[in-house]
C-alpha positions as CSV (number, residue, x, y, z in Angstrom):
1,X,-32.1,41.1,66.1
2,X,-35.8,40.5,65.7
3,X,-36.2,37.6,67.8
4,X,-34.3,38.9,70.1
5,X,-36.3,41.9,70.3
6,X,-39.5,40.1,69.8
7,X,-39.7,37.9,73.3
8,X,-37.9,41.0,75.2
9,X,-40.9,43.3,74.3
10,X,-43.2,40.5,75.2
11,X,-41.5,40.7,78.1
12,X,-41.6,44.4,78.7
13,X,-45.5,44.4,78.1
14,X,-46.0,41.7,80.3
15,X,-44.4,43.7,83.4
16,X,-46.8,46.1,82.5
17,X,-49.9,44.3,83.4
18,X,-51.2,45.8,86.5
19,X,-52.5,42.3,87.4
20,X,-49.2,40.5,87.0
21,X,-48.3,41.0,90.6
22,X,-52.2,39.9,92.0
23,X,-51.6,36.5,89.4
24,X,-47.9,35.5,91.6
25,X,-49.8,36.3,95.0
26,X,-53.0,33.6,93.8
27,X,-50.7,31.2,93.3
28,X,-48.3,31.3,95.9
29,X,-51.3,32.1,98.4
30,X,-53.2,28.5,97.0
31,X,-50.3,26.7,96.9
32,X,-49.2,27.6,100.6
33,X,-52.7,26.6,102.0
34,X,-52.8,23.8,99.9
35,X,-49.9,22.6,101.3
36,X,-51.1,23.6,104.6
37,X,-54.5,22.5,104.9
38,X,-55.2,21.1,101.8
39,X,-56.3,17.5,103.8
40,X,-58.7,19.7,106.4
41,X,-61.2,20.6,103.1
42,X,-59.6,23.8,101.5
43,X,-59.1,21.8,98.4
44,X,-62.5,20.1,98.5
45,X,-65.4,21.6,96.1
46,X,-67.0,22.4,99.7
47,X,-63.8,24.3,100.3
48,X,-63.4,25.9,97.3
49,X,-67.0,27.3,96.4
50,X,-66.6,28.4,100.1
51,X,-63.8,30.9,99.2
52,X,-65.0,32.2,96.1
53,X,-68.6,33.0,97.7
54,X,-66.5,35.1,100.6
55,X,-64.7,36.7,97.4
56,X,-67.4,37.4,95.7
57,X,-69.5,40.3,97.6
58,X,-65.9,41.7,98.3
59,X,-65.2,41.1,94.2
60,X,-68.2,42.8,93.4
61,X,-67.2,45.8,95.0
62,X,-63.9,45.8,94.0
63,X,-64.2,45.7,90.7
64,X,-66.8,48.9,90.7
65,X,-64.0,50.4,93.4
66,X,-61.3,49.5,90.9
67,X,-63.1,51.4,87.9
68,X,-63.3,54.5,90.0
69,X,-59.7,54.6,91.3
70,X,-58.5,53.9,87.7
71,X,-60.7,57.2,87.1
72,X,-58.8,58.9,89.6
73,X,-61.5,58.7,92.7
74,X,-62.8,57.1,96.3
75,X,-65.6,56.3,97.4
76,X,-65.4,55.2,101.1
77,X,-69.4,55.4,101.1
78,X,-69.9,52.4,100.1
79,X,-69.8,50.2,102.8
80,X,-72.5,52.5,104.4
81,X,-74.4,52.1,101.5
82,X,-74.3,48.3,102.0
83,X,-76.2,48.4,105.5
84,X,-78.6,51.0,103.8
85,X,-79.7,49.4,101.2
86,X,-80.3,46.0,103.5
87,X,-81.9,48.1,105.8
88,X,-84.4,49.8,103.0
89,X,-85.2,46.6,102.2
90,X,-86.1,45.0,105.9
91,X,-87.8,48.2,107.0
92,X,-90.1,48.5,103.4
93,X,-90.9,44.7,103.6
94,X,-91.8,44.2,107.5
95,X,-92.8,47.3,108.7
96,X,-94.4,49.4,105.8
97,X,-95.4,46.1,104.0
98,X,-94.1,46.8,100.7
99,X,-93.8,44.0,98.3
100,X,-89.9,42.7,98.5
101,X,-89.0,43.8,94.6
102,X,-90.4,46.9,95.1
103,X,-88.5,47.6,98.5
104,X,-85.6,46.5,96.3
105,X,-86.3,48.8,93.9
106,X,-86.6,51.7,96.7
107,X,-83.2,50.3,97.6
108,X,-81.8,50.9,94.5
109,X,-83.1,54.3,93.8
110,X,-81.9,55.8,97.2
111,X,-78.3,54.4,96.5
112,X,-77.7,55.6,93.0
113,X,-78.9,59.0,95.0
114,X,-76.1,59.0,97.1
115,X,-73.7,58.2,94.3
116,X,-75.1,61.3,91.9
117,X,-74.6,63.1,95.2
118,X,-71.1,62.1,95.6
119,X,-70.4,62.8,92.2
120,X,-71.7,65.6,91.9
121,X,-70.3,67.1,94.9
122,X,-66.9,66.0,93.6
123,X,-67.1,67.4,90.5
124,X,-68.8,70.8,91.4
125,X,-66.3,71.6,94.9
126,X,-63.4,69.5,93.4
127,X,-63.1,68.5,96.6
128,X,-60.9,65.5,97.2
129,X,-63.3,62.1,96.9
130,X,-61.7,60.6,99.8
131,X,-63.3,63.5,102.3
132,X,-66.5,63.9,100.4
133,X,-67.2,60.2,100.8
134,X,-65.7,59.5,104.2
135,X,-68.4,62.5,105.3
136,X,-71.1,60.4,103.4
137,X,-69.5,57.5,104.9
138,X,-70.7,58.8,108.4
139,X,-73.7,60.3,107.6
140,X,-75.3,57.7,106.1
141,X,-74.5,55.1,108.8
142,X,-75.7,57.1,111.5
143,X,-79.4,58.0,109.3
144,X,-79.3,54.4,108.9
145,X,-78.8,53.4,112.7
146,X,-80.7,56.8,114.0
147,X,-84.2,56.2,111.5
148,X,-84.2,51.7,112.0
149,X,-83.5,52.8,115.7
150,X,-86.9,55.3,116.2
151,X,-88.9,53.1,113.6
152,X,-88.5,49.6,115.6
153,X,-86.1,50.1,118.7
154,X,-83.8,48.0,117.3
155,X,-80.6,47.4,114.6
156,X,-81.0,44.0,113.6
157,X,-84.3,42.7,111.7
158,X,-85.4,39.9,110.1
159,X,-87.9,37.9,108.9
160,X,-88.6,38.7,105.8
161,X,-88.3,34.8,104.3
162,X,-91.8,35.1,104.7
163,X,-92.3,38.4,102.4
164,X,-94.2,38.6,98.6
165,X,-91.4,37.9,96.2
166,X,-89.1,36.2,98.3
167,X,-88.9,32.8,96.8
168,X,-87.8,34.3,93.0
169,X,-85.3,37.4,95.0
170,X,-83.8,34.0,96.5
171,X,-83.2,32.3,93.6
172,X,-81.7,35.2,92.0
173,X,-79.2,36.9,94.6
174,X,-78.9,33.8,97.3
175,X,-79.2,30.7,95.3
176,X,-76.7,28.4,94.0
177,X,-75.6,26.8,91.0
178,X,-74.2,23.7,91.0
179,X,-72.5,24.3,94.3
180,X,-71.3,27.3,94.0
181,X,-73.5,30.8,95.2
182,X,-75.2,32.8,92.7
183,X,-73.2,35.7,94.1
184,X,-69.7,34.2,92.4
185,X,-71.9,34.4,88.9
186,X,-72.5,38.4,89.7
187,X,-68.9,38.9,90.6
188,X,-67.8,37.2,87.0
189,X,-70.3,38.2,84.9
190,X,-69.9,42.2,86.5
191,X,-65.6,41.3,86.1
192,X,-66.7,40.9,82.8
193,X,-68.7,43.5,81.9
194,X,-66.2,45.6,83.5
195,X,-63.0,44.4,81.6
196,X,-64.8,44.8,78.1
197,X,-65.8,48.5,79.3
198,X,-62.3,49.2,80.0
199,X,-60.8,47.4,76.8
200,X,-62.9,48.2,74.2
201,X,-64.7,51.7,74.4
202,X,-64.5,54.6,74.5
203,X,-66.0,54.8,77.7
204,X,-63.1,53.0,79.2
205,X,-60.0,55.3,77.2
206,X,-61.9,57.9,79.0
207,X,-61.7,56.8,82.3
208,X,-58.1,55.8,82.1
209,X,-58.1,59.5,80.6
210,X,-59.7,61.2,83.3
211,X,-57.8,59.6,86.2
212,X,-54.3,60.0,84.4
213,X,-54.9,63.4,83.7
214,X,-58.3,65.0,84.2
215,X,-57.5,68.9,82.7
216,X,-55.4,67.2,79.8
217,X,-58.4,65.2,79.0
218,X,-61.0,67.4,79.2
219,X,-58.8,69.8,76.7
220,X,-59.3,66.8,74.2
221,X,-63.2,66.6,74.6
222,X,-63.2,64.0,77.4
223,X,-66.3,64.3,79.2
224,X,-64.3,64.3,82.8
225,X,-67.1,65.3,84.8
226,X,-69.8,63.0,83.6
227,X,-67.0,60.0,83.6
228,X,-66.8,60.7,86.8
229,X,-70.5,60.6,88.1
230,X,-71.0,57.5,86.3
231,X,-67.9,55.7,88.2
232,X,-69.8,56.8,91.3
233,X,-73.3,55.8,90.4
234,X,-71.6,52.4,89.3
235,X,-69.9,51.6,93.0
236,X,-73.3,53.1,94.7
237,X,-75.0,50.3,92.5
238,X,-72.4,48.0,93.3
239,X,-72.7,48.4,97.0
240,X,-76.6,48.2,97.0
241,X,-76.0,45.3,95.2
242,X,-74.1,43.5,98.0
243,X,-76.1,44.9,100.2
244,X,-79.2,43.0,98.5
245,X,-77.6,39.9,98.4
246,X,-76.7,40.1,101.9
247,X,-80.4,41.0,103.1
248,X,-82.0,37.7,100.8
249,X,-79.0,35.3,101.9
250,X,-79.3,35.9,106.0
251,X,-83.4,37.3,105.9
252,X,-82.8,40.1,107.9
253,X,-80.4,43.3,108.0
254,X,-78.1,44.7,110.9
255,X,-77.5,48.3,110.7
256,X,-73.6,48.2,110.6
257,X,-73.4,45.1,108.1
258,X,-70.9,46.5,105.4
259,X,-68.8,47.8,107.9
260,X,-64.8,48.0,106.6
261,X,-66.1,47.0,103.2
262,X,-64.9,50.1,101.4
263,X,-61.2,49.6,102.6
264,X,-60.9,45.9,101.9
265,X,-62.6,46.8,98.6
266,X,-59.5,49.2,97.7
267,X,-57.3,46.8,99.3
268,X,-58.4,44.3,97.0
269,X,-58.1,46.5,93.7
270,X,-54.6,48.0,94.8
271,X,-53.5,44.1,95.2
272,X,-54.5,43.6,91.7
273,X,-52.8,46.4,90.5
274,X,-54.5,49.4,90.4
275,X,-52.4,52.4,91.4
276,X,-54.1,54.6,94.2
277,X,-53.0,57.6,92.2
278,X,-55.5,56.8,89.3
279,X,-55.0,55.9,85.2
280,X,-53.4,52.7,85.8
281,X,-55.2,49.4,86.8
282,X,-57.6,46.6,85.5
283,X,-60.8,45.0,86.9
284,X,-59.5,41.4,86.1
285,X,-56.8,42.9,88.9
286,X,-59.4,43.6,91.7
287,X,-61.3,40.2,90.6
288,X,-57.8,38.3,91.6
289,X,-57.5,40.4,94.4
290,X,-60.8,39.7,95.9
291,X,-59.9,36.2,95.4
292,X,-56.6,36.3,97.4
293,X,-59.0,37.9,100.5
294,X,-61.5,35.1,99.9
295,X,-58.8,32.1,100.1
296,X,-56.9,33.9,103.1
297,X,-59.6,34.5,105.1
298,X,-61.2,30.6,104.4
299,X,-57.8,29.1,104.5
300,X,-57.3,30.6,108.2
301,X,-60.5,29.0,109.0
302,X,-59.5,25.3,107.7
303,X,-55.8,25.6,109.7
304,X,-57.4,26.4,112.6
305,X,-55.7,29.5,112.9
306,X,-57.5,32.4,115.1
307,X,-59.2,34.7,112.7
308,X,-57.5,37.5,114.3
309,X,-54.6,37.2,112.6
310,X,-56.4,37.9,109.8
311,X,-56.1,41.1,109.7
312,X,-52.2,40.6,109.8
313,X,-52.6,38.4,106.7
314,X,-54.6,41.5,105.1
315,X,-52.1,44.4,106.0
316,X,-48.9,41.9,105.3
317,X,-50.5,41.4,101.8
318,X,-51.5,45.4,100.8
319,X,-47.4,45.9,101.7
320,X,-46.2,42.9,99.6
321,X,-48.6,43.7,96.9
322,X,-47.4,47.8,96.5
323,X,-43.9,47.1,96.7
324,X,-44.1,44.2,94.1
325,X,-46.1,46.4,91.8
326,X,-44.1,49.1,92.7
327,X,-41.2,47.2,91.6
328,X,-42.4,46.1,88.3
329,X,-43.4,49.4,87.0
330,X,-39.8,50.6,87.4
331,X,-38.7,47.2,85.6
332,X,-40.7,48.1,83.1
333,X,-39.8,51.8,82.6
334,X,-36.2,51.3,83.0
335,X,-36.0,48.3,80.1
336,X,-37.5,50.8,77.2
């Protein structure tokens, strides 16, 4: 009786891994473009550091987007936030000639203001997240198009290889390591971070807490609200992050850089798992998610397929991904 039990609840606890269903959709997706275009360089080291750099800005968000959701929130600010942040940095550096880490710096500070804001917006109105931040969303675009516009009569800059602090800001957010971009080392080491948070504190009981169930938890001493603003600081820092990276890799900004990046960001955490309804979901999920983007969107490229069908690829894989998680939650639930 015990070894029969023994592999079944193995079993059982293994459907219940939100990342179960994003782990089938890695392989299958690298295995079909292996198959596919595996002799035109996708399975090259070229090809492969290629695809993990695309997934890793897009990882990086996810896995800060994937935190939040778990905690029962949106945040569709964020890929504002990304052309912001580049922005801030461009417009400090070449036209008010502030030193590069201090315009970095700036950066920072103004997008951890507009996550306290979104928190703390949510948390006072209780208004849903979804319209708090999709009004952010706007707003911060169009101060972001509206100021570069009136400062330099134009929405793309660059230039600023030639700024104080640009060599060591390179090396740091736009270098490589041994082939790969230093951005994949940010997206792991932040997957990381993340996944300890969430497995071993109490930080991360509380987010699961507040997303399952915000009144029950904060009737057993959950701090719900602060939770909360701290998931949103987290993807505002995320986003500036990206945003960062972005500026130092091209050396320049473009006003609407980051655009869509909030909804492939929760596409990539819902493939991995994370329910949209909060209290359920893993950053290793939105890591592997991220990853399938990457490879889809660099595997069209090496079959020579047109990148519009991209999108196809994306939408295809959101459906597949819901209805296969879908499906092994109710395995799950009807096996106990």
């Amino acid at each position: 009786m015990m070894a029969t039990n023994g592999p079944r609840a193995r079993a059982r606890a293994l459907l219940r891994r939100p990342e179960l269903g994003a782990v089938a959709g890695v392989i299958l997706v690298w295995i079909f473009f292996a198959l596919v275009a595996g002799d035109r360089g996708f399975l090259s080291w070229r090809g492969t550091a290629s695809y993990l750099e695309v997934a890793s800005e897009l990882g990086i968000l996810a896995v800060a987007v994937s935190l939040l959701m778990i905690g029962g929130e949106f945040d569709l600010s964020i890929g504002s936030i990304i052309g912001l942040a580049g922005m801030t940095v461009v417009l400090l550096t070449e036209e008010a000639g502030l030193h590069l880490w201090a315009a970095i710096a700036v950066a920072f500070a103004l997008s951890l203001a507009v996550g306290l804001a979104n928190g703390y917006l949510v948390v006072r109105t209780r208004l849903p997240s979804f319209m708090v931040t999709l009004a952010t969303m706007f707003i911060l675009r169009g101060v972001t198009i509206g100021v570069t516009r009136a400062w330099t009569g134009r929405t793309q800059i660059g230039g600023i290889g030639d700024a104080a602090g640009y060599a060591t800001a390179q090396a740091l957010f736009a270098g490589d390591v041994g082939g790969l971009a230093v951005s994949v080392f940010w997206w792991l080491g932040l997957a990381g971070l993340a996944t300890w948070v969430l497995l071993r504190t109490p930080l991360g009981n509380w987010i699961f807490a507040s997303g399952g169930g915000a009144d029950a938890a904060r009737n057993l001493g959950v701090p719900v609200a602060r939770v909360k603003i701290l998931l949103f600081l987290i993807t505002a820092a995320a986003a500036c992050l990206v945003g960062v990276i972005q500026v130092v890799k091209f050396g320049g900004a473009d006003t609407l850089r980051g655009e869509m990046q909030e909804f492939r960001a929760i596409v990539a955490a819902v493939i991995g798992g994370t329910l949209l309804t909060g209290g359920y979901g893993s950053a290793i999920g939105a890591v592997l998610g991220a990853l399938i983007f990457g490879m889809v969107r660099q595997g069209i490229v090496f079959t020579g397929v047109n990148a519009d069908w991209f999108q196809v690829f994306l939408g295809a894989m959101l459906l597949a991904a819901v209805l296969f998680n879908d499906y092994l939650r109710r395995k799950a639930a009807a096996d106990d």
